[in-house]
PDB file of N, CA, C and O in Angstrom:
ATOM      1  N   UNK A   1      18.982  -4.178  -2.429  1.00  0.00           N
ATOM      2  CA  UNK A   1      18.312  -2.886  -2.458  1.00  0.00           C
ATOM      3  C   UNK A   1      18.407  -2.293  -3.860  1.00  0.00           C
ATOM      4  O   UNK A   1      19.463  -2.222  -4.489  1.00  0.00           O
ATOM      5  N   UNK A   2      17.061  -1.817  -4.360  1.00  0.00           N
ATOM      6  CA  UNK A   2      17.502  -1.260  -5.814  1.00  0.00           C
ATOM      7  C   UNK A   2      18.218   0.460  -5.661  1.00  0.00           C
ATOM      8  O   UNK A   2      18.823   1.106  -6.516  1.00  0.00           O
ATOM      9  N   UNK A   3      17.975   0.717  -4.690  1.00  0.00           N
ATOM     10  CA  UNK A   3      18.750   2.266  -4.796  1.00  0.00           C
ATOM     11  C   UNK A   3      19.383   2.390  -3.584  1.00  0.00           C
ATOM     12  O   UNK A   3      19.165   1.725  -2.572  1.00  0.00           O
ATOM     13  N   UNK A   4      20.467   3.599  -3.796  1.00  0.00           N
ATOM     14  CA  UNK A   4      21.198   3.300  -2.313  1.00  0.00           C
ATOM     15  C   UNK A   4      20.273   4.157  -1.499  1.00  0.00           C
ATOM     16  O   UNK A   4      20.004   5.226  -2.048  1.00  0.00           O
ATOM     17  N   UNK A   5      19.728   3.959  -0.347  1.00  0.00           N
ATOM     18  CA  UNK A   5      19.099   4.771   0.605  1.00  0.00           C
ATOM     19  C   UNK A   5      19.464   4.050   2.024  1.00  0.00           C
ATOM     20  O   UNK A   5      19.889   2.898   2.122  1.00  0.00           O
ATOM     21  N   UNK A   6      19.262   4.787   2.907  1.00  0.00           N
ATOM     22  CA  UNK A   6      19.395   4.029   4.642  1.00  0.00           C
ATOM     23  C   UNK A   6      18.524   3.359   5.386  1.00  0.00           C
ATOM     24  O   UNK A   6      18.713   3.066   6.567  1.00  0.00           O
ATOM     25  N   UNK A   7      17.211   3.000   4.519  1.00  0.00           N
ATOM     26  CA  UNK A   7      16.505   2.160   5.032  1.00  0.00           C
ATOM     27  C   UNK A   7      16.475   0.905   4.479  1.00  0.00           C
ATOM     28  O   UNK A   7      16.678   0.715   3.280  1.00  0.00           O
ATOM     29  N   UNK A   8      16.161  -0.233   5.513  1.00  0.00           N
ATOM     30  CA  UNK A   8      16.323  -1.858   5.728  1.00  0.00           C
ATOM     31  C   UNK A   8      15.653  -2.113   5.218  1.00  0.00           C
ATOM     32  O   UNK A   8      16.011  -3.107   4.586  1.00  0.00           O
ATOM     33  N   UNK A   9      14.145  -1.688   4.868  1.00  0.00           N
ATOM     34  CA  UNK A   9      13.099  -2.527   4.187  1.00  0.00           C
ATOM     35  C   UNK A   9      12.681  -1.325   3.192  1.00  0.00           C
ATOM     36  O   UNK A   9      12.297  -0.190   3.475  1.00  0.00           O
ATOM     37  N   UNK A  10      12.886  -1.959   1.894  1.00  0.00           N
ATOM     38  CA  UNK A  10      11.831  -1.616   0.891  1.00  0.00           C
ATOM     39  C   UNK A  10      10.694  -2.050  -0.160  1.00  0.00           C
ATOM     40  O   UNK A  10      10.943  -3.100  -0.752  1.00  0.00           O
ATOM     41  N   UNK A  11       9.664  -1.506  -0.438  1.00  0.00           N
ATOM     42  CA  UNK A  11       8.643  -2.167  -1.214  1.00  0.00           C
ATOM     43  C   UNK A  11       8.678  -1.312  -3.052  1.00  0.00           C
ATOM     44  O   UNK A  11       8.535  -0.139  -3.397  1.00  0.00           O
ATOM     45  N   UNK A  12       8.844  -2.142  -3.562  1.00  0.00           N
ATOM     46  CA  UNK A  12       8.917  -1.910  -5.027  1.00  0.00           C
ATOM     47  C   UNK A  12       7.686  -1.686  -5.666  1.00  0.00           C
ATOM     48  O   UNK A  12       7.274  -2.845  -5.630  1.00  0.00           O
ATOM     49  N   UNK A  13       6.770  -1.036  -6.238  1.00  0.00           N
ATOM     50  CA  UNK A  13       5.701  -0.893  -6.790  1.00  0.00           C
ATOM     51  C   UNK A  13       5.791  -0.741  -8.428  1.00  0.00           C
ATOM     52  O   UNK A  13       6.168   0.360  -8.828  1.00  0.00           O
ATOM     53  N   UNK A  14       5.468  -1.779  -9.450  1.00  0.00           N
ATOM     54  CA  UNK A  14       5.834  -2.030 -10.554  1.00  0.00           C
ATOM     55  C   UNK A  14       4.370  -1.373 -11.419  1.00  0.00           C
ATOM     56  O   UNK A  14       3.184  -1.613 -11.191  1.00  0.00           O
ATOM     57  N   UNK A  15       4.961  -0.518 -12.416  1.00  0.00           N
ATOM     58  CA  UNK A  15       3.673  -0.750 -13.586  1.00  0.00           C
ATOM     59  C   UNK A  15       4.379   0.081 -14.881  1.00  0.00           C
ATOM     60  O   UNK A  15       5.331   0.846 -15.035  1.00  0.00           O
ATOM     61  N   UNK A  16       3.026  -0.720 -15.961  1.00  0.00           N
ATOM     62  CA  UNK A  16       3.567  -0.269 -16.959  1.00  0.00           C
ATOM     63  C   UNK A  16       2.679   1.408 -17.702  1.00  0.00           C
ATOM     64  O   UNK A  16       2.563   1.744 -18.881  1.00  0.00           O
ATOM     65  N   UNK A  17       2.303   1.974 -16.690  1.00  0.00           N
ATOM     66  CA  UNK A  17       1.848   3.269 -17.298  1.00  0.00           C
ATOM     67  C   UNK A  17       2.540   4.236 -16.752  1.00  0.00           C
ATOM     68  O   UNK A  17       2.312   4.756 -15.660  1.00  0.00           O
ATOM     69  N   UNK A  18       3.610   4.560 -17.686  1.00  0.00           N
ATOM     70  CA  UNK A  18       4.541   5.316 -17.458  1.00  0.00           C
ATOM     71  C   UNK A  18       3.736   7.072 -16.831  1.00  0.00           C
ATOM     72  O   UNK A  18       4.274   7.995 -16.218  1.00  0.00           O
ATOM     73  N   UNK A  19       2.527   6.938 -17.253  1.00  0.00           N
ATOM     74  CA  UNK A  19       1.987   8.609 -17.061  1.00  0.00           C
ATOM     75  C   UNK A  19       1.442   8.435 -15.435  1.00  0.00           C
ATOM     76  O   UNK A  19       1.102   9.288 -14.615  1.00  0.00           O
ATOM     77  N   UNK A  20       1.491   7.466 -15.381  1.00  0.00           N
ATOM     78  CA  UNK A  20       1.223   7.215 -13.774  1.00  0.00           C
ATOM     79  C   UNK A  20       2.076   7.894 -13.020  1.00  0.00           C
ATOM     80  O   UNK A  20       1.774   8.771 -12.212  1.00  0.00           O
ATOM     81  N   UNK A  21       3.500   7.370 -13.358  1.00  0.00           N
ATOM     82  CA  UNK A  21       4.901   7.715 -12.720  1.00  0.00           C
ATOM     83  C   UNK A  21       4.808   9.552 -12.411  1.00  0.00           C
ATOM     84  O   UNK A  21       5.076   9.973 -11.286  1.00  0.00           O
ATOM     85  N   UNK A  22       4.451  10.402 -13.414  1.00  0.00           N
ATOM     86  CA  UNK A  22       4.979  11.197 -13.098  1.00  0.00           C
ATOM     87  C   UNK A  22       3.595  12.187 -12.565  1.00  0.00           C
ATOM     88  O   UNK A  22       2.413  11.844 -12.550  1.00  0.00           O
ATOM     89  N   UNK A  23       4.317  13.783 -12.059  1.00  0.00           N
ATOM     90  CA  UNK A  23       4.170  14.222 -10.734  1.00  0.00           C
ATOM     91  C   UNK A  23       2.693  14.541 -11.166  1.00  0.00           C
ATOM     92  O   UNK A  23       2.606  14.390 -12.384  1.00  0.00           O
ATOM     93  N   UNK A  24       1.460  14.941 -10.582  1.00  0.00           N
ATOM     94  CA  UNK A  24       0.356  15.448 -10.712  1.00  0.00           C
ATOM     95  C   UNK A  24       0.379  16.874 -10.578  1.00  0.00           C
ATOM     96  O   UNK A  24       0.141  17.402  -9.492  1.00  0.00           O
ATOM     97  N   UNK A  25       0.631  17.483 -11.531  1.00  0.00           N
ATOM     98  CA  UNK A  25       0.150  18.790 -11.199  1.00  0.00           C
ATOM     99  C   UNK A  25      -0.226  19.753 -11.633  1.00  0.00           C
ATOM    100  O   UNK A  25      -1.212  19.683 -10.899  1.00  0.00           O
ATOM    101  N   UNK A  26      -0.498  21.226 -12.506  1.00  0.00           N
ATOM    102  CA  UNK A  26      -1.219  21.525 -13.329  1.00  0.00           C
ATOM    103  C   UNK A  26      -1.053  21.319 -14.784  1.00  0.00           C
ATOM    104  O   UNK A  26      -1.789  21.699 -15.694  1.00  0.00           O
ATOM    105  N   UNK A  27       0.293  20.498 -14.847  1.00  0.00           N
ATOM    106  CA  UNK A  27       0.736  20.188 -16.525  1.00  0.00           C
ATOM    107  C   UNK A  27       0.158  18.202 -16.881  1.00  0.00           C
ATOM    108  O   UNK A  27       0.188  17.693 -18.002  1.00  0.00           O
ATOM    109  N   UNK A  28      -0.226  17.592 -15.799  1.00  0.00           N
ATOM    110  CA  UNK A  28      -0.293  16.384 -15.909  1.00  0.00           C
ATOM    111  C   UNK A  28      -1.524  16.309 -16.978  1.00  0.00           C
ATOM    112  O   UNK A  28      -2.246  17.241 -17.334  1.00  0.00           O
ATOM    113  N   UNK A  29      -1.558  15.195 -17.317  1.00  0.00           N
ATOM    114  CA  UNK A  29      -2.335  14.345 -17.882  1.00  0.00           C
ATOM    115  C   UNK A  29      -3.644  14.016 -17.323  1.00  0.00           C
ATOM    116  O   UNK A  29      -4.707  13.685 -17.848  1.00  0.00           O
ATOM    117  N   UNK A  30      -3.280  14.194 -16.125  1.00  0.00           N
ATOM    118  CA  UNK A  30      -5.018  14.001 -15.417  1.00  0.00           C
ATOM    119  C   UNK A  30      -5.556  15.688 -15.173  1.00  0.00           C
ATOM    120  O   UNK A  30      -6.643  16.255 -15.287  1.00  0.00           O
ATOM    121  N   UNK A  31      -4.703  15.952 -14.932  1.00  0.00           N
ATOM    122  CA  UNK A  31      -5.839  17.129 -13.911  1.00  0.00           C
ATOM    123  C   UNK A  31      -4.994  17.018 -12.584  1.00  0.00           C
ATOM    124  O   UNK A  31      -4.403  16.103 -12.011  1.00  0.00           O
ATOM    125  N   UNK A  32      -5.218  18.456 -12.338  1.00  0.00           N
ATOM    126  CA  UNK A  32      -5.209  18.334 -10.318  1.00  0.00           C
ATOM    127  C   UNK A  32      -6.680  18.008  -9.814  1.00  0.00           C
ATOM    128  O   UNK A  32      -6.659  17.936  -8.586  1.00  0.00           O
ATOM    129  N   UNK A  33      -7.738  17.823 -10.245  1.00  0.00           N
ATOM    130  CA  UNK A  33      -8.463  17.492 -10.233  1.00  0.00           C
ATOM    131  C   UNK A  33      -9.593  16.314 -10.459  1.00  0.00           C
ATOM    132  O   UNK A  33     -10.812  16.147 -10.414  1.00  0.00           O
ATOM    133  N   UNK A  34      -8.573  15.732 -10.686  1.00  0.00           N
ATOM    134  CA  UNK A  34      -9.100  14.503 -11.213  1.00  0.00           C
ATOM    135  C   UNK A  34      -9.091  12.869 -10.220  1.00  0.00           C
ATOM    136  O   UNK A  34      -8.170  12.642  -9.436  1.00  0.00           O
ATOM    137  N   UNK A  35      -9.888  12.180 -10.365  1.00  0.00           N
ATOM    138  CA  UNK A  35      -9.787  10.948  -9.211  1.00  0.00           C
ATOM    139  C   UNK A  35      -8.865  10.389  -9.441  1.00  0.00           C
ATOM    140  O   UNK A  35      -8.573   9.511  -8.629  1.00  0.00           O
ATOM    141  N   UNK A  36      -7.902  10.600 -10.688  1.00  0.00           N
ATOM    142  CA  UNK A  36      -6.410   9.977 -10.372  1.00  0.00           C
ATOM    143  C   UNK A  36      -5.371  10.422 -10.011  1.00  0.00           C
ATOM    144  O   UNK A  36      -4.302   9.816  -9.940  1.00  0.00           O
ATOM    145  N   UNK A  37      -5.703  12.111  -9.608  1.00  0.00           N
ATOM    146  CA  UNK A  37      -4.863  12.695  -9.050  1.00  0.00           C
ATOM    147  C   UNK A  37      -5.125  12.899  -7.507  1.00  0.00           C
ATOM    148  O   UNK A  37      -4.322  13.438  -6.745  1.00  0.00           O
ATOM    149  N   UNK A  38      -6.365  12.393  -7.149  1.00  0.00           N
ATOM    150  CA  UNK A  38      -6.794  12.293  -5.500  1.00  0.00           C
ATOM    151  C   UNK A  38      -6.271  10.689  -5.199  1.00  0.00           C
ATOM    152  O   UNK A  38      -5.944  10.703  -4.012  1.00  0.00           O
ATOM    153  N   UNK A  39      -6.079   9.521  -5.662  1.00  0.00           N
ATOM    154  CA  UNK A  39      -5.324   8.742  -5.849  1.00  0.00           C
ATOM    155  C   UNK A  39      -3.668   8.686  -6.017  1.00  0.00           C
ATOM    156  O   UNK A  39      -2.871   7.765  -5.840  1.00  0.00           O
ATOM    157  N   UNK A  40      -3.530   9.800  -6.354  1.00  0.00           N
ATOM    158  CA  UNK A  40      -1.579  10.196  -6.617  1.00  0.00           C
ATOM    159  C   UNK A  40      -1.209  10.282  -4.719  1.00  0.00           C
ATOM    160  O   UNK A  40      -0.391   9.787  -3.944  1.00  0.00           O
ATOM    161  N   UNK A  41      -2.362  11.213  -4.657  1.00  0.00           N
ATOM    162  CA  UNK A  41      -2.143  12.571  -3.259  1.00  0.00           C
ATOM    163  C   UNK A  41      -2.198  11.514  -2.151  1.00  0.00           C
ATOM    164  O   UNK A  41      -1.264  11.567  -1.351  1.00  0.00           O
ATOM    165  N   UNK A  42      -3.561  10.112  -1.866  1.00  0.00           N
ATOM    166  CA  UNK A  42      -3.101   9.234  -1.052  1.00  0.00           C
ATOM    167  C   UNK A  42      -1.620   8.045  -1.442  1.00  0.00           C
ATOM    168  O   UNK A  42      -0.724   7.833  -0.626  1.00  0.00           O
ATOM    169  N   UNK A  43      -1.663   7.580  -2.468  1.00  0.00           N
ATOM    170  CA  UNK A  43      -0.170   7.130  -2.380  1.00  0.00           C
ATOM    171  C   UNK A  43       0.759   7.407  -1.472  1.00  0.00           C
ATOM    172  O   UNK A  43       1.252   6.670  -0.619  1.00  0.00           O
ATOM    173  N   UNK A  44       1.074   9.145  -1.853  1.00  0.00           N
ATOM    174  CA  UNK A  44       1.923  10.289  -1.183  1.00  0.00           C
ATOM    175  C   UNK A  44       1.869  10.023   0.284  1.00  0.00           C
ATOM    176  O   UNK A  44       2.846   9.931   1.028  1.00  0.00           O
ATOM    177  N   UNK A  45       0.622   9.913   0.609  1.00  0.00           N
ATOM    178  CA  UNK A  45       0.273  10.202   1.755  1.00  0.00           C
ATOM    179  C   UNK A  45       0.492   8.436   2.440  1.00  0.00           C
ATOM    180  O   UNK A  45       0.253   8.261   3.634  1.00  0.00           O
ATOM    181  N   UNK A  46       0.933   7.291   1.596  1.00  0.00           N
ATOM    182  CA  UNK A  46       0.812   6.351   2.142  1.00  0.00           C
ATOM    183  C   UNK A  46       2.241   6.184   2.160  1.00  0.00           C
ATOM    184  O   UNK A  46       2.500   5.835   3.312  1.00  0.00           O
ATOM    185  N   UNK A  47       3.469   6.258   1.392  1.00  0.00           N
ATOM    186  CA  UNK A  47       4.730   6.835   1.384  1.00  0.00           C
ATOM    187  C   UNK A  47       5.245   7.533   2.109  1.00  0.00           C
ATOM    188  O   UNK A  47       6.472   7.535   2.215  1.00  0.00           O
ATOM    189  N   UNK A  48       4.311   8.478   2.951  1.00  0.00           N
ATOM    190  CA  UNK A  48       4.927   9.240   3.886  1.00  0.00           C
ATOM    191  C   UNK A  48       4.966   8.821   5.168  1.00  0.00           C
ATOM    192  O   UNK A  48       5.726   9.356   5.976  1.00  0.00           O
ATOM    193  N   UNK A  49       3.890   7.496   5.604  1.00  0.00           N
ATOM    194  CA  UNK A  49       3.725   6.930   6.530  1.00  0.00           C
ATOM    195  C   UNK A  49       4.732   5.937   6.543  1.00  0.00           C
ATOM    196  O   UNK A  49       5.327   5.786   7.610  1.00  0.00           O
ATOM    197  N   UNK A  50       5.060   5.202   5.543  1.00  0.00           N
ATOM    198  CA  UNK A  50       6.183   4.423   5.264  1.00  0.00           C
ATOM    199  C   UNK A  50       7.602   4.693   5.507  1.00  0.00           C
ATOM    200  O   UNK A  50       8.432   4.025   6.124  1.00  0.00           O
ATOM    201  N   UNK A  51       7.718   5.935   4.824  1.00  0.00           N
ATOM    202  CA  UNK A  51       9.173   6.491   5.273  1.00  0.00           C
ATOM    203  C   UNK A  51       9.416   6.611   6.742  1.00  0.00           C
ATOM    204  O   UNK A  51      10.389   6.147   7.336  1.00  0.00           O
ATOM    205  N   UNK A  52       8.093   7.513   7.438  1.00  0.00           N
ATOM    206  CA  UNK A  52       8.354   7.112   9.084  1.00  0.00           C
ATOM    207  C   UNK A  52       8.561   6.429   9.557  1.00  0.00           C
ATOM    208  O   UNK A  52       8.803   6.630  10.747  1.00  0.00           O
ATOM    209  N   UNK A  53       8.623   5.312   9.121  1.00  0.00           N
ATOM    210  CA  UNK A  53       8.510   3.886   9.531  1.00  0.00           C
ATOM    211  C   UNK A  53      10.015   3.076   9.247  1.00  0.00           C
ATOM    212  O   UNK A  53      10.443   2.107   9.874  1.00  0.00           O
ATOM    213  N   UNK A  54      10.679   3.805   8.080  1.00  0.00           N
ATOM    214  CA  UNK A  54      11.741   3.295   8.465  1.00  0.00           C
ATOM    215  C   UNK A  54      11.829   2.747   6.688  1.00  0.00           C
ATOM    216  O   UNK A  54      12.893   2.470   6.134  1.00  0.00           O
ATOM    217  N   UNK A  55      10.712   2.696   6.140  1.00  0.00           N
ATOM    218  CA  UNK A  55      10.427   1.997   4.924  1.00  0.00           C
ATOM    219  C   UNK A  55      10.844   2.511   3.683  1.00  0.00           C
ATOM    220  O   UNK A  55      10.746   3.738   3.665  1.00  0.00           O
ATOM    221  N   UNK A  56      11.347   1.939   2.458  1.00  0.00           N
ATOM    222  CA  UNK A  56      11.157   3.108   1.343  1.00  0.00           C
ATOM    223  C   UNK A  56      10.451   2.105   0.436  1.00  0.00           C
ATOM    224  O   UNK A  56      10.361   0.895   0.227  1.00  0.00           O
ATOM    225  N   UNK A  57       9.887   3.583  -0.091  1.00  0.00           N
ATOM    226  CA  UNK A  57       8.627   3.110  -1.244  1.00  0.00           C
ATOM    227  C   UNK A  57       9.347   3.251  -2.691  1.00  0.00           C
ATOM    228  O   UNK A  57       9.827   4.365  -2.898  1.00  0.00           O
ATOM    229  N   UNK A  58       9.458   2.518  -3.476  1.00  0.00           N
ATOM    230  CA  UNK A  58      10.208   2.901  -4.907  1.00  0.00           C
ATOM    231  C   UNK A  58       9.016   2.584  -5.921  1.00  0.00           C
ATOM    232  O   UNK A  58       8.398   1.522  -5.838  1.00  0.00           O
ATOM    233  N   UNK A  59       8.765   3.415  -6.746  1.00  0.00           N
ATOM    234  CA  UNK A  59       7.699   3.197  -8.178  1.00  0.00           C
ATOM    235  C   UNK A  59       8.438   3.391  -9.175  1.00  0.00           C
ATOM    236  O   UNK A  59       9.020   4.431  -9.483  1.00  0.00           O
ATOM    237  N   UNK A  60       8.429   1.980  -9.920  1.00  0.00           N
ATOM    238  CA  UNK A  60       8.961   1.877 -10.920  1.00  0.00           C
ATOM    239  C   UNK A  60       8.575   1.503 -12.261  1.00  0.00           C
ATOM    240  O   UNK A  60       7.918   0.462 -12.232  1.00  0.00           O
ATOM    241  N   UNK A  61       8.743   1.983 -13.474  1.00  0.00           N
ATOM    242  CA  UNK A  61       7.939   1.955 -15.074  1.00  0.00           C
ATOM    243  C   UNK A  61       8.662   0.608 -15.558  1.00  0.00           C
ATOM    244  O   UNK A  61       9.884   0.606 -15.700  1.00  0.00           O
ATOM    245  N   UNK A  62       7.689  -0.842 -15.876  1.00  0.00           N
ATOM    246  CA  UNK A  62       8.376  -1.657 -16.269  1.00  0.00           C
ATOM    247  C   UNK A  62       7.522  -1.824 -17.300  1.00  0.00           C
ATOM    248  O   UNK A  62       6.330  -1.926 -17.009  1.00  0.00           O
ATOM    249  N   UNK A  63       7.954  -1.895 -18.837  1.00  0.00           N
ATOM    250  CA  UNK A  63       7.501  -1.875 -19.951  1.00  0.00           C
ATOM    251  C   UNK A  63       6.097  -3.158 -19.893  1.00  0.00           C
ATOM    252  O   UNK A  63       6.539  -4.254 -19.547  1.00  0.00           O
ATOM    253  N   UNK A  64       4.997  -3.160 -20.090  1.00  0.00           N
ATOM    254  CA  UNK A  64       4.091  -4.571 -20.041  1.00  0.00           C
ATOM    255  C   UNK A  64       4.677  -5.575 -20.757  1.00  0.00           C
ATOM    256  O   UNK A  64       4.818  -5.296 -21.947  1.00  0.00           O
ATOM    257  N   UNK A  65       5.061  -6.644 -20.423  1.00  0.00           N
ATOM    258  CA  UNK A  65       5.226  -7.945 -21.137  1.00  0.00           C
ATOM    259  C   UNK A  65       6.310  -7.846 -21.520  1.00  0.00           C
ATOM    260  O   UNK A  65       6.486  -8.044 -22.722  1.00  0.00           O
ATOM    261  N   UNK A  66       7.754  -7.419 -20.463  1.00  0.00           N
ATOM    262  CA  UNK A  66       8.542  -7.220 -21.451  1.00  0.00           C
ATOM    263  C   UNK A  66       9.664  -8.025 -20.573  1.00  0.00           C
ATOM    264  O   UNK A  66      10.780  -7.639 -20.225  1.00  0.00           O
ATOM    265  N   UNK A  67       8.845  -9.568 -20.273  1.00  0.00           N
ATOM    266  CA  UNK A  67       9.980 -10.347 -19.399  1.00  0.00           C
ATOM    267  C   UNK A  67      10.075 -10.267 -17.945  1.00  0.00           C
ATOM    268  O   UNK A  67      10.810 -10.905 -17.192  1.00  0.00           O
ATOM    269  N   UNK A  68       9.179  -9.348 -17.674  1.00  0.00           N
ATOM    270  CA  UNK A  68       9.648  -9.222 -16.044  1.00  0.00           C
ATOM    271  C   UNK A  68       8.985 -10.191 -15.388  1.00  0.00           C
ATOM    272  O   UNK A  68       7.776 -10.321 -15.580  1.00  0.00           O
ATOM    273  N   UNK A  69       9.699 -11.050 -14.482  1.00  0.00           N
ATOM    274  CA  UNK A  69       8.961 -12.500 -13.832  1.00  0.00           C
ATOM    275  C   UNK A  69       7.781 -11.452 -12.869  1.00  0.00           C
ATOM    276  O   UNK A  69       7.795 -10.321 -12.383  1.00  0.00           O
ATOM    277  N   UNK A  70       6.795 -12.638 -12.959  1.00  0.00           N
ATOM    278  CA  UNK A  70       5.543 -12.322 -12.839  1.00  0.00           C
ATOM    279  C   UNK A  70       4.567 -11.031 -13.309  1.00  0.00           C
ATOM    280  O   UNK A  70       3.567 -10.716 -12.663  1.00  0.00           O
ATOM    281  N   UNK A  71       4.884 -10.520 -14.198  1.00  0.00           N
ATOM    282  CA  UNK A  71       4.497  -9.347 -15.082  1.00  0.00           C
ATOM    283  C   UNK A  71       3.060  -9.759 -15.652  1.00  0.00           C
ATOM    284  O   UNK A  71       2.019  -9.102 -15.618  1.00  0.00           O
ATOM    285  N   UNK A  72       3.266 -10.872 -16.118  1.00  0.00           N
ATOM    286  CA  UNK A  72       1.844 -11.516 -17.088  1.00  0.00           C
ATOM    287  C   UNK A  72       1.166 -12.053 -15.735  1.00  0.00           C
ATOM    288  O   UNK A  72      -0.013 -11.742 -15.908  1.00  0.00           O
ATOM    289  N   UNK A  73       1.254 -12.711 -14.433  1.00  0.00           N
ATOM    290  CA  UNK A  73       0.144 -12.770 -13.377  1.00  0.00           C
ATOM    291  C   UNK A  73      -0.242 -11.725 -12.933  1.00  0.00           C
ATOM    292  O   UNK A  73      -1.366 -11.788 -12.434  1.00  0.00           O
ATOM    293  N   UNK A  74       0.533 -10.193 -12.897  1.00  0.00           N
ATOM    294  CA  UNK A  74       0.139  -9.267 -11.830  1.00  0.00           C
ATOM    295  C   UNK A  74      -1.069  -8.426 -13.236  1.00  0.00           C
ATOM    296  O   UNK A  74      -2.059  -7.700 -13.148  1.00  0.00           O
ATOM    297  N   UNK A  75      -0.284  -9.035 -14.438  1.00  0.00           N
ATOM    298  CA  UNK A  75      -1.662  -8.421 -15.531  1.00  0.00           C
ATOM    299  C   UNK A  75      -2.981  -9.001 -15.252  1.00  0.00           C
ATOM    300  O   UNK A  75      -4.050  -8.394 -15.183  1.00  0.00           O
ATOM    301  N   UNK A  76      -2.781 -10.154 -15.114  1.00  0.00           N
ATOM    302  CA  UNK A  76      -4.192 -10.634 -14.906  1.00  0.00           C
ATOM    303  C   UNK A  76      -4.835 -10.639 -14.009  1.00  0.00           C
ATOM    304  O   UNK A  76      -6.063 -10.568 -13.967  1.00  0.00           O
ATOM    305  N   UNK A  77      -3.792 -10.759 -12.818  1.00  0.00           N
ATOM    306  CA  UNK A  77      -4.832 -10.107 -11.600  1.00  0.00           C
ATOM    307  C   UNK A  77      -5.584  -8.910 -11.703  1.00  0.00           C
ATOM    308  O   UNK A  77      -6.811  -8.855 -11.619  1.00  0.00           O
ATOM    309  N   UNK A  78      -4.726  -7.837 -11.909  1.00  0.00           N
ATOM    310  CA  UNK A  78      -5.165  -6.490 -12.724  1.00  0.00           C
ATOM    311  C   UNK A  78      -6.298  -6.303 -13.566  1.00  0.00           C
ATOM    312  O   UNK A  78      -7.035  -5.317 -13.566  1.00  0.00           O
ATOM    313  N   UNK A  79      -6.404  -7.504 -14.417  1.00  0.00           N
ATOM    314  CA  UNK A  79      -7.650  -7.359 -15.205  1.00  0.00           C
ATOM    315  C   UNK A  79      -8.691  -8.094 -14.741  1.00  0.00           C
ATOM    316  O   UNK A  79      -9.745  -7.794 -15.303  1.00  0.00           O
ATOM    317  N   UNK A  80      -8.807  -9.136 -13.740  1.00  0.00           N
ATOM    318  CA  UNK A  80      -9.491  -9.545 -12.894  1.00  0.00           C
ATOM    319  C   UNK A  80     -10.063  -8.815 -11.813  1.00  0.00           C
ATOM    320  O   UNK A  80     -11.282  -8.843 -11.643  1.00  0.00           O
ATOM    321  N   UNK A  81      -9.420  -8.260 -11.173  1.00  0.00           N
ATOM    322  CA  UNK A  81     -10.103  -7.136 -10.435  1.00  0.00           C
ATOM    323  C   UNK A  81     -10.657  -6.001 -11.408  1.00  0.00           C
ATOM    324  O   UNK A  81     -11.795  -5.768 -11.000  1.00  0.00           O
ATOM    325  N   UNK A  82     -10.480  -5.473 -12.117  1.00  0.00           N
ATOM    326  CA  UNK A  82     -11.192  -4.364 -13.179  1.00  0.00           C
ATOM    327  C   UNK A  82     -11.943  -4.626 -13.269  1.00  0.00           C
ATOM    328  O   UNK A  82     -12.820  -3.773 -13.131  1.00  0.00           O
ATOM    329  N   UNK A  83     -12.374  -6.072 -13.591  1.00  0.00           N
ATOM    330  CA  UNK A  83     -13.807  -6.827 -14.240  1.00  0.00           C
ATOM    331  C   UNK A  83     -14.322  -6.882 -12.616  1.00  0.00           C
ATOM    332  O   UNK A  83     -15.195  -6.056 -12.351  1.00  0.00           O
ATOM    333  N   UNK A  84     -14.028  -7.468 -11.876  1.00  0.00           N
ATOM    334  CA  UNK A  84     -14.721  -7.340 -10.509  1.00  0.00           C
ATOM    335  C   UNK A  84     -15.687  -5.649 -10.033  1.00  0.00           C
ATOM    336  O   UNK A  84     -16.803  -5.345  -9.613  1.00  0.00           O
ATOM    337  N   UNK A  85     -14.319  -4.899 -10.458  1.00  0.00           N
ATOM    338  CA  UNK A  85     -15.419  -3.134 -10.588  1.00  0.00           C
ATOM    339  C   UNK A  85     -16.215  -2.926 -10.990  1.00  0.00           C
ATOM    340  O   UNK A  85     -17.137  -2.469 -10.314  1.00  0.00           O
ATOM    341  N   UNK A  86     -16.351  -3.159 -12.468  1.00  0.00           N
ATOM    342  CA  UNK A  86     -17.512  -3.313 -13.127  1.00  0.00           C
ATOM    343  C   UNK A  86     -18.725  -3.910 -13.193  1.00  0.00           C
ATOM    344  O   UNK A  86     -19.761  -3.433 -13.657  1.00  0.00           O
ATOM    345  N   UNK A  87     -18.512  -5.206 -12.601  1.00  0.00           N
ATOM    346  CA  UNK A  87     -19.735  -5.634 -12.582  1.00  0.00           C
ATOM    347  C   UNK A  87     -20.253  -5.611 -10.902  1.00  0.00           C
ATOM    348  O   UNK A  87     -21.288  -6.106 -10.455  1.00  0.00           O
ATOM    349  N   UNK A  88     -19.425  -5.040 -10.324  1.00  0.00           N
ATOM    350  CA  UNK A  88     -19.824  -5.129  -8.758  1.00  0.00           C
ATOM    351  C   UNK A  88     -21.058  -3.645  -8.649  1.00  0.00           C
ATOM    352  O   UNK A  88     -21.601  -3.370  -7.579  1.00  0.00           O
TER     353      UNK A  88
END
């Protein structure tokens, strides 16, 4: 378990945009208004279903390319689907 908490199962959510991490709200970087802050609000809202469940959700800032096993596949998946947005 990476943190001490009382639940059995947890899911780790890795990235390297640290402005992601933090809270949305009228000082952020996006906006409260913004589609990445209606994106923050379901997370929240998908975390909260999780915790009922027994689950914990952890988001964590891991520098890009900086060694973490599978860091360079989950990039490219990442940029594989981007390109899938775009041209879809």
């Amino acid at each position: 378990m990476s943190h001490t908490h009382t639940m059995t199962k947890e899911v780790l959510v890795f990235t390297d945009d640290v402005v992601a991490l933090r809270p949305v709200d009228s000082s952020s970087a996006y906006g409260t208004n913004s589609e990445i802050a209606e994106q923050v609000e379901r997370v929240y809202s998908l975390y909260q279903i999780l915790h009922d469940q027994g689950i914990h959700l952890e988001l964590c800032y891991s520098p890009g390319h900086a060694g973490v096993p599978g860091n360079q596949a989950a990039d490219a998946e990442a940029r594989r689907y981007q390109m899938q947005l775009l041209w879809n």
